[in-house]
Biopython code that builds the backbone (N, CA, C, O; Angstrom):
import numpy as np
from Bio.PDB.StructureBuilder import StructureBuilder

atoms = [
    (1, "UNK", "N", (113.899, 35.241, 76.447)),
    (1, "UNK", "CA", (114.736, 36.121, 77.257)),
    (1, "UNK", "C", (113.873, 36.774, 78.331)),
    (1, "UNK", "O", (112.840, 37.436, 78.223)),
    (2, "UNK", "N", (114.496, 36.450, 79.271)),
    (2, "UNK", "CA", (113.843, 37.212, 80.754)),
    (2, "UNK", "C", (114.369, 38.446, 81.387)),
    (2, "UNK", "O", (115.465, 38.544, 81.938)),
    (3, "UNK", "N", (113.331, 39.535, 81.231)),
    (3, "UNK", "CA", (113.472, 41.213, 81.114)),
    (3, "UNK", "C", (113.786, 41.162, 82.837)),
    (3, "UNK", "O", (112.982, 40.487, 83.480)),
    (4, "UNK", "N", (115.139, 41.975, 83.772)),
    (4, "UNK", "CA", (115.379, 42.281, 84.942)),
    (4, "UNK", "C", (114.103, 43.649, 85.129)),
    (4, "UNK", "O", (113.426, 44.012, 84.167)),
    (5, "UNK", "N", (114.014, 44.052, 86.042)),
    (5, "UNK", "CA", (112.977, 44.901, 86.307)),
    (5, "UNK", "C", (113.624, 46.314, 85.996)),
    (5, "UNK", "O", (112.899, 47.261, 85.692)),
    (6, "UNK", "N", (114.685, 46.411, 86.057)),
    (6, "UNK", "CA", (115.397, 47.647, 85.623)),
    (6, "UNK", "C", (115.395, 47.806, 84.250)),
    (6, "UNK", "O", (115.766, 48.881, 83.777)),
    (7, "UNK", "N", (114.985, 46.781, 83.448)),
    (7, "UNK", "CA", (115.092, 46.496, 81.923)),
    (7, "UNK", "C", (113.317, 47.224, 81.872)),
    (7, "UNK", "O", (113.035, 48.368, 81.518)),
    (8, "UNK", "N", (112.635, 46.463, 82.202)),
    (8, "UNK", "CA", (111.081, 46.467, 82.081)),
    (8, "UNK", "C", (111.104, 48.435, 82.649)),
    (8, "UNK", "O", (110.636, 49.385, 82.021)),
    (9, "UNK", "N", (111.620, 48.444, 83.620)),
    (9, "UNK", "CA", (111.134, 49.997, 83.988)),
    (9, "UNK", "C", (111.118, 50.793, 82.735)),
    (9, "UNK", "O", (110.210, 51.502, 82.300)),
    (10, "UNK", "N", (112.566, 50.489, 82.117)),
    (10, "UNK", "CA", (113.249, 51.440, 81.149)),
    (10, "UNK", "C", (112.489, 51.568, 79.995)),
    (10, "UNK", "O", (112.276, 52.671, 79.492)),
    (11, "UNK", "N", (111.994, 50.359, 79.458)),
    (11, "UNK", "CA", (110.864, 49.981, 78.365)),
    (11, "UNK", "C", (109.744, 50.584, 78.654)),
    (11, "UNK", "O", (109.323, 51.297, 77.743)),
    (12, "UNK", "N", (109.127, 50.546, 79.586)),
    (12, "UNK", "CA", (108.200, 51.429, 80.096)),
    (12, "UNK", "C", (108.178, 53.179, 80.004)),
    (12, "UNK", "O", (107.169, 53.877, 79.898)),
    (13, "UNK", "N", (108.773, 53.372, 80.035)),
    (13, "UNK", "CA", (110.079, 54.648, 80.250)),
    (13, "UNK", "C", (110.153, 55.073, 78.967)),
    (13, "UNK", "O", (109.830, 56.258, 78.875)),
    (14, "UNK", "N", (110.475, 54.530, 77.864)),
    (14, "UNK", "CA", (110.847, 54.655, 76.583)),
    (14, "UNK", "C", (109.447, 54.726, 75.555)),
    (14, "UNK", "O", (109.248, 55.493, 74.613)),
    (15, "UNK", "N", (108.336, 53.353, 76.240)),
    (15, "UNK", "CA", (106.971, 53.609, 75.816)),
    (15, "UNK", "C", (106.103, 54.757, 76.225)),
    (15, "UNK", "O", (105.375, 55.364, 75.440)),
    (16, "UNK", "N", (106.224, 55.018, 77.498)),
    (16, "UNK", "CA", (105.524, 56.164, 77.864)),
    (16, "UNK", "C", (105.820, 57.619, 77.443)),
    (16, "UNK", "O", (104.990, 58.526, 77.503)),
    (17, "UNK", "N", (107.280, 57.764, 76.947)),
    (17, "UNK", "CA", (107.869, 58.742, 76.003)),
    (17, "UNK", "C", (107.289, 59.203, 74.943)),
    (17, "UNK", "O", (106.963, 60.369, 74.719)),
    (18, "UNK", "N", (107.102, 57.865, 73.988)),
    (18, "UNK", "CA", (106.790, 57.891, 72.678)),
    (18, "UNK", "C", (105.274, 57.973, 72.641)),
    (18, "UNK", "O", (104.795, 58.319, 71.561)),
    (19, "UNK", "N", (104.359, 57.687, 73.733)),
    (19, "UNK", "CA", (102.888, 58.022, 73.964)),
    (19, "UNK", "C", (102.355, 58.886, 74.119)),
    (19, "UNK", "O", (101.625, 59.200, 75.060)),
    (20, "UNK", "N", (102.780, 59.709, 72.729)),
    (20, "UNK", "CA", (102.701, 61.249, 72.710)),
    (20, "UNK", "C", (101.307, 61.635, 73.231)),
    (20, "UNK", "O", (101.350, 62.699, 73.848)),
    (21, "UNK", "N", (100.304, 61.183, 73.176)),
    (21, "UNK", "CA", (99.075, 61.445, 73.591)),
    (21, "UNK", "C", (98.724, 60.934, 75.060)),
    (21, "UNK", "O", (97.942, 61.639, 75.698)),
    (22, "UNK", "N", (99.188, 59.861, 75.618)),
    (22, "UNK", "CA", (99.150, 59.257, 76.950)),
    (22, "UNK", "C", (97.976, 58.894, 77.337)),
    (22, "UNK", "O", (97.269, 59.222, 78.290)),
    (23, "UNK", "N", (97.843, 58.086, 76.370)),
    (23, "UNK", "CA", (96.910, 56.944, 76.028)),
    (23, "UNK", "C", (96.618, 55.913, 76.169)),
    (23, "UNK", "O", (95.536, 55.340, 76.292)),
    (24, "UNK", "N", (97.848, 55.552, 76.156)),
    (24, "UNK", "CA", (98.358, 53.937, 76.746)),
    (24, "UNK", "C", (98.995, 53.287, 75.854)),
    (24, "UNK", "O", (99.788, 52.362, 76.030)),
    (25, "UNK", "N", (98.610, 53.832, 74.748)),
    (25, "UNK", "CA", (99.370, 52.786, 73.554)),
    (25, "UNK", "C", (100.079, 53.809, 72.574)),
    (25, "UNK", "O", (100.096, 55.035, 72.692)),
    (26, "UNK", "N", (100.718, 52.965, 71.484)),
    (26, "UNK", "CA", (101.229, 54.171, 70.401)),
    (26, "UNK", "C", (100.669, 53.786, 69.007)),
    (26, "UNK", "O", (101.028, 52.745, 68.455)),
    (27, "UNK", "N", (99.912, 54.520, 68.532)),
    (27, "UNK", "CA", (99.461, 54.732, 67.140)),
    (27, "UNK", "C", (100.646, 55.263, 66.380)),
    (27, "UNK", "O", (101.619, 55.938, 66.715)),
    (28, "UNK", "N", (100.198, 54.676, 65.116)),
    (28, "UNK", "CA", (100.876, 54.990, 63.625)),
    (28, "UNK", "C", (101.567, 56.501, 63.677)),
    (28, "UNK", "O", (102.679, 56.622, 63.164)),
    (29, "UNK", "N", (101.053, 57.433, 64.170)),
    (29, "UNK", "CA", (101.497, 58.605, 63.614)),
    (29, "UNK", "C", (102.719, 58.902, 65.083)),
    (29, "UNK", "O", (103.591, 59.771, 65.047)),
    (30, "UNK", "N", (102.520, 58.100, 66.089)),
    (30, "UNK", "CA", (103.407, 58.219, 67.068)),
    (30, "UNK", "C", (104.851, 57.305, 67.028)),
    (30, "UNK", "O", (105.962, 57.501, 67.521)),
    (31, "UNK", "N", (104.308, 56.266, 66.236)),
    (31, "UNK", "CA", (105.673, 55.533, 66.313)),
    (31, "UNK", "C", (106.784, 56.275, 64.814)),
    (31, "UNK", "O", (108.002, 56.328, 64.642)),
    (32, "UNK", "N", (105.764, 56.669, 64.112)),
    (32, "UNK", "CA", (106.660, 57.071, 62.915)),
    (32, "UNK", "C", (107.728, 58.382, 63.231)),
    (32, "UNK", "O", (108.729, 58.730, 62.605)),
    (33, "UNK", "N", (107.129, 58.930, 64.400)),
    (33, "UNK", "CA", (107.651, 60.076, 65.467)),
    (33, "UNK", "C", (108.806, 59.498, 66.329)),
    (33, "UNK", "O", (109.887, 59.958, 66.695)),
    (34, "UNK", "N", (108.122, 58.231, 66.529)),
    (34, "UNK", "CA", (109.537, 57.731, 67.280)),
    (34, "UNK", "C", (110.672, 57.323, 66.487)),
    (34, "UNK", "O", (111.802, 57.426, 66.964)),
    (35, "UNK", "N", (110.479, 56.852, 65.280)),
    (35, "UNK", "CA", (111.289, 56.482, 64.391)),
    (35, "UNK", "C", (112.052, 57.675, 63.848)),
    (35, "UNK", "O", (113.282, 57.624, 63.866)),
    (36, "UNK", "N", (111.451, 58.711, 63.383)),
    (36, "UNK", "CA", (112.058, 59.808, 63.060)),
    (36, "UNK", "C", (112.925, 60.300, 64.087)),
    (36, "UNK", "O", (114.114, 60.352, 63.772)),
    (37, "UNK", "N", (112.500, 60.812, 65.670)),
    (37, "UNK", "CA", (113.332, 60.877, 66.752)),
    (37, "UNK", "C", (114.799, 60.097, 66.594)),
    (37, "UNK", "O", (115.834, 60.764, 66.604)),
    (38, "UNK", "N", (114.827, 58.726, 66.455)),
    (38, "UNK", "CA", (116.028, 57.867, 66.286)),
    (38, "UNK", "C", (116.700, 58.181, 65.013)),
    (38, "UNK", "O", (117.777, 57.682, 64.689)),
    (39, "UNK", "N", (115.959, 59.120, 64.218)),
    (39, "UNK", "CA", (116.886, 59.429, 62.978)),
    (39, "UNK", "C", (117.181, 57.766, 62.203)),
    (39, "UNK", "O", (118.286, 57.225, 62.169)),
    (40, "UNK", "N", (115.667, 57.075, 61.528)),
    (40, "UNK", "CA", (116.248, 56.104, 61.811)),
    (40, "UNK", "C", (116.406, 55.844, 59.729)),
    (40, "UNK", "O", (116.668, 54.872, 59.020)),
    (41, "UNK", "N", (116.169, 56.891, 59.535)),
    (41, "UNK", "CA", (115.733, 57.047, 57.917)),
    (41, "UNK", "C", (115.153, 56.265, 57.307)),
    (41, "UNK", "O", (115.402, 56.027, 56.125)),
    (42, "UNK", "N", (113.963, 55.512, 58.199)),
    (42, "UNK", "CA", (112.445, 54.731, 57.506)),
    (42, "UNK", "C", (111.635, 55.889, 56.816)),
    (42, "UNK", "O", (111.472, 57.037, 57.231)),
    (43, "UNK", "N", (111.142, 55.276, 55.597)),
    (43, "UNK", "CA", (110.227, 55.837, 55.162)),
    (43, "UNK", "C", (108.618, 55.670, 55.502)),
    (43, "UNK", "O", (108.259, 54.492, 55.528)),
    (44, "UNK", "N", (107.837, 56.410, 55.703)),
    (44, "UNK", "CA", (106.649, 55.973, 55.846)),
    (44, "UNK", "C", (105.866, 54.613, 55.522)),
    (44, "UNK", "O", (105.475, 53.701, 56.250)),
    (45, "UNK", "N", (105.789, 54.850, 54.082)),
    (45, "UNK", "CA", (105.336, 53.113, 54.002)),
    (45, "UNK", "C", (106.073, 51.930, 54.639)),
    (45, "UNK", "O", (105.591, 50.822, 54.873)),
    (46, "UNK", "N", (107.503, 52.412, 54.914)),
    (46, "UNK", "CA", (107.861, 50.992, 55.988)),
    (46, "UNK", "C", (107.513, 50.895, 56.882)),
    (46, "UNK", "O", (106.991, 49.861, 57.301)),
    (47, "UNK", "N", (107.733, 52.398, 57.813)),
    (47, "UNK", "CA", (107.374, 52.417, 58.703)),
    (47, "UNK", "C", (105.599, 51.727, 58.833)),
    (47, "UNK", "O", (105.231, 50.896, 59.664)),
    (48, "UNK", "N", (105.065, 52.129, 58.160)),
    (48, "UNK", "CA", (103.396, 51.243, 58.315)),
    (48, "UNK", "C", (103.622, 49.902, 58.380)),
    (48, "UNK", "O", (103.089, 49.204, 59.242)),
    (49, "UNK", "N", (104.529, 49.379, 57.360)),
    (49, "UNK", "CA", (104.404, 47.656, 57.231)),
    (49, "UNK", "C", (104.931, 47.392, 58.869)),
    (49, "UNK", "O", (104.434, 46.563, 59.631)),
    (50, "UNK", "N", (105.983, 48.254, 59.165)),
    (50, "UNK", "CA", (106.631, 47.671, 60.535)),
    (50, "UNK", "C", (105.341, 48.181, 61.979)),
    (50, "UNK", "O", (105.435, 47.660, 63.090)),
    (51, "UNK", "N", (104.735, 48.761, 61.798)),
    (51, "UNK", "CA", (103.629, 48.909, 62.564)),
    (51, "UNK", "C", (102.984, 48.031, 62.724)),
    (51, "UNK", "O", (102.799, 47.543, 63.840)),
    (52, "UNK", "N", (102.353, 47.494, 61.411)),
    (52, "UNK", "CA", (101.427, 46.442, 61.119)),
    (52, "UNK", "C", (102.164, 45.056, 61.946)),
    (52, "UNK", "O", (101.500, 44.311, 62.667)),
    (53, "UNK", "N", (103.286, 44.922, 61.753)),
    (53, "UNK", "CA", (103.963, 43.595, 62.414)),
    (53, "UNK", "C", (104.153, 43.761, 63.944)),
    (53, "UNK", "O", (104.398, 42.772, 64.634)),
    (54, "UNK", "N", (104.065, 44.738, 64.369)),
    (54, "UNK", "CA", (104.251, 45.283, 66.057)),
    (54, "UNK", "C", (102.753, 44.919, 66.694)),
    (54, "UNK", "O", (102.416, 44.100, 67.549)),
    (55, "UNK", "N", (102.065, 45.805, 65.971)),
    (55, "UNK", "CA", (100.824, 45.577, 66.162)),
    (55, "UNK", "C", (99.607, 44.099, 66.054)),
    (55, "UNK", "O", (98.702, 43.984, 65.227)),
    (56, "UNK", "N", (99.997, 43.045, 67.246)),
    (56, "UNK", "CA", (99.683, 41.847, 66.828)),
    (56, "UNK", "C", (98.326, 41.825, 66.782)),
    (56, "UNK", "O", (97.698, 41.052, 66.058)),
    (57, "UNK", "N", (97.782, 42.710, 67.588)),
    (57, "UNK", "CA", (95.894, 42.373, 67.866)),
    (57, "UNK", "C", (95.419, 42.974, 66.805)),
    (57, "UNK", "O", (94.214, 42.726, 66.769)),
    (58, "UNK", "N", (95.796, 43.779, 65.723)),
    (58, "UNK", "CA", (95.523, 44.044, 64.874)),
    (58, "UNK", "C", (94.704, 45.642, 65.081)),
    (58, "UNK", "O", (94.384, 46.468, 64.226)),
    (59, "UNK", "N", (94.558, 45.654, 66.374)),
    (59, "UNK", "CA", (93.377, 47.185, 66.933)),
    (59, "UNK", "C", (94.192, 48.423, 66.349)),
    (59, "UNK", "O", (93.716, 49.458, 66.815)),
    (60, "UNK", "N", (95.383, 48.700, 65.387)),
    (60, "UNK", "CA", (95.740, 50.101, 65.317)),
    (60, "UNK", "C", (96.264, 51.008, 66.319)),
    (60, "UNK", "O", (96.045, 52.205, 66.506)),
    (61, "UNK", "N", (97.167, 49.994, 67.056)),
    (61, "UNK", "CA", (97.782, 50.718, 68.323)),
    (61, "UNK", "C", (98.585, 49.791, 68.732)),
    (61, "UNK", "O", (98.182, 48.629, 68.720)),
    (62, "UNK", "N", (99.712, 50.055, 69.119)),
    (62, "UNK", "CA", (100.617, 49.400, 69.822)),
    (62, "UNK", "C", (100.753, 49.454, 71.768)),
    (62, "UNK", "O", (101.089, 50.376, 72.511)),
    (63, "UNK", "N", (100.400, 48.283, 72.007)),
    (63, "UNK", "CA", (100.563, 48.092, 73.578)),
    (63, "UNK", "C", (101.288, 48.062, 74.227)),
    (63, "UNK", "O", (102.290, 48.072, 73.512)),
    (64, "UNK", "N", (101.783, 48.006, 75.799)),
    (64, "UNK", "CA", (102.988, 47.834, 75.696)),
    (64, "UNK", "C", (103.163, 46.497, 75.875)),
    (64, "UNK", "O", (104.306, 46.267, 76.269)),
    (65, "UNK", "N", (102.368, 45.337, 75.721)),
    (65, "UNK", "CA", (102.850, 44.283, 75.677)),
    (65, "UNK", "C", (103.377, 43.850, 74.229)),
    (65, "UNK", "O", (104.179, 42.924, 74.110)),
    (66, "UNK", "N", (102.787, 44.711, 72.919)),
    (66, "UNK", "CA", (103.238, 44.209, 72.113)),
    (66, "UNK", "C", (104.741, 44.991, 71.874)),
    (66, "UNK", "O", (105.520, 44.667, 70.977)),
    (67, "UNK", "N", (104.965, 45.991, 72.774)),
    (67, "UNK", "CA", (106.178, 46.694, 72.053)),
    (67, "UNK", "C", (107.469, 46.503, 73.059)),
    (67, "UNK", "O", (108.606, 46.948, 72.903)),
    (68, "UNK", "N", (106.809, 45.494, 74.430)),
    (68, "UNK", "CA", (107.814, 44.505, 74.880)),
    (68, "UNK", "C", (108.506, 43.737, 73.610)),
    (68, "UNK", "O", (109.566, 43.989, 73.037)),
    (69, "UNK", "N", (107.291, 42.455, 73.309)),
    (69, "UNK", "CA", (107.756, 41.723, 72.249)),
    (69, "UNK", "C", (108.724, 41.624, 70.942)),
    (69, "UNK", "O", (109.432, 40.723, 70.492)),
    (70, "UNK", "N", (108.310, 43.536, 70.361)),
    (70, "UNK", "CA", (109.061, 43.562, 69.337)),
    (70, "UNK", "C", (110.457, 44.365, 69.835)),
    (70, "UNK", "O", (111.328, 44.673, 69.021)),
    (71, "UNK", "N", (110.533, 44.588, 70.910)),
    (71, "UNK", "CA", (111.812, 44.803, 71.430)),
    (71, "UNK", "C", (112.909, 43.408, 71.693)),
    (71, "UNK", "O", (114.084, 43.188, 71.399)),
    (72, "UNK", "N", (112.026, 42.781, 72.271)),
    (72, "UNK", "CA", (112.576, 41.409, 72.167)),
    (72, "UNK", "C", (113.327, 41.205, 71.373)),
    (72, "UNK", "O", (114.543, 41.357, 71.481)),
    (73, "UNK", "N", (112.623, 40.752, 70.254)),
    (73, "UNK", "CA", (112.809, 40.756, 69.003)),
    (73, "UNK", "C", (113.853, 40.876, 67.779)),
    (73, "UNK", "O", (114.335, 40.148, 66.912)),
    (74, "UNK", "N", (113.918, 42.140, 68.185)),
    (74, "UNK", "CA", (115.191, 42.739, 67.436)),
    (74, "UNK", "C", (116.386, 42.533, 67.565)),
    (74, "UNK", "O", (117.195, 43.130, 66.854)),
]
sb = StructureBuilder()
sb.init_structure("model")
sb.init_model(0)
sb.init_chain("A")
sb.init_seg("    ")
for serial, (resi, resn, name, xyz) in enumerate(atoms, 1):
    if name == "N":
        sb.init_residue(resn, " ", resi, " ")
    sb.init_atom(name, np.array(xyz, "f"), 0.0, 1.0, " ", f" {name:<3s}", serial, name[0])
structure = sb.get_structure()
């Protein structure tokens, strides 16, 4: 699937939100923030396993290329 640029802004938009530190990427304790935000009633340990699968390079941070992907995704 091919993202329109109004799509990509918004993702951008939505990542740079959740980059509570503005960092560039989102760590564990930021996405579980984002998850909670969505009221999404994950529990922590899922929330980690679902980190771990976002997180393809394995570095403990989510990029935004990988959090294109798992947007994709879903």
């Amino acid at each position: 699937m091919q993202l329109t640029a109004e799509e990509l802004a918004e993702l951008r938009e939505n990542f740079d939100y959740n980059d509570l530190n503005k960092d560039g990427k989102i760590e564990l304790g930021e996405f579980v923030s984002m998850l909670r935000e969505l009221e999404t009633g994950t529990e922590f340990a899922e929330a980690q396993l679902g980190f771990r699968d976002i997180d393809t390079d394995k570095d403990g941070a989510i990029e935004f290329d990988e959090f294109i992907e798992w947007w994709l995704d879903r």
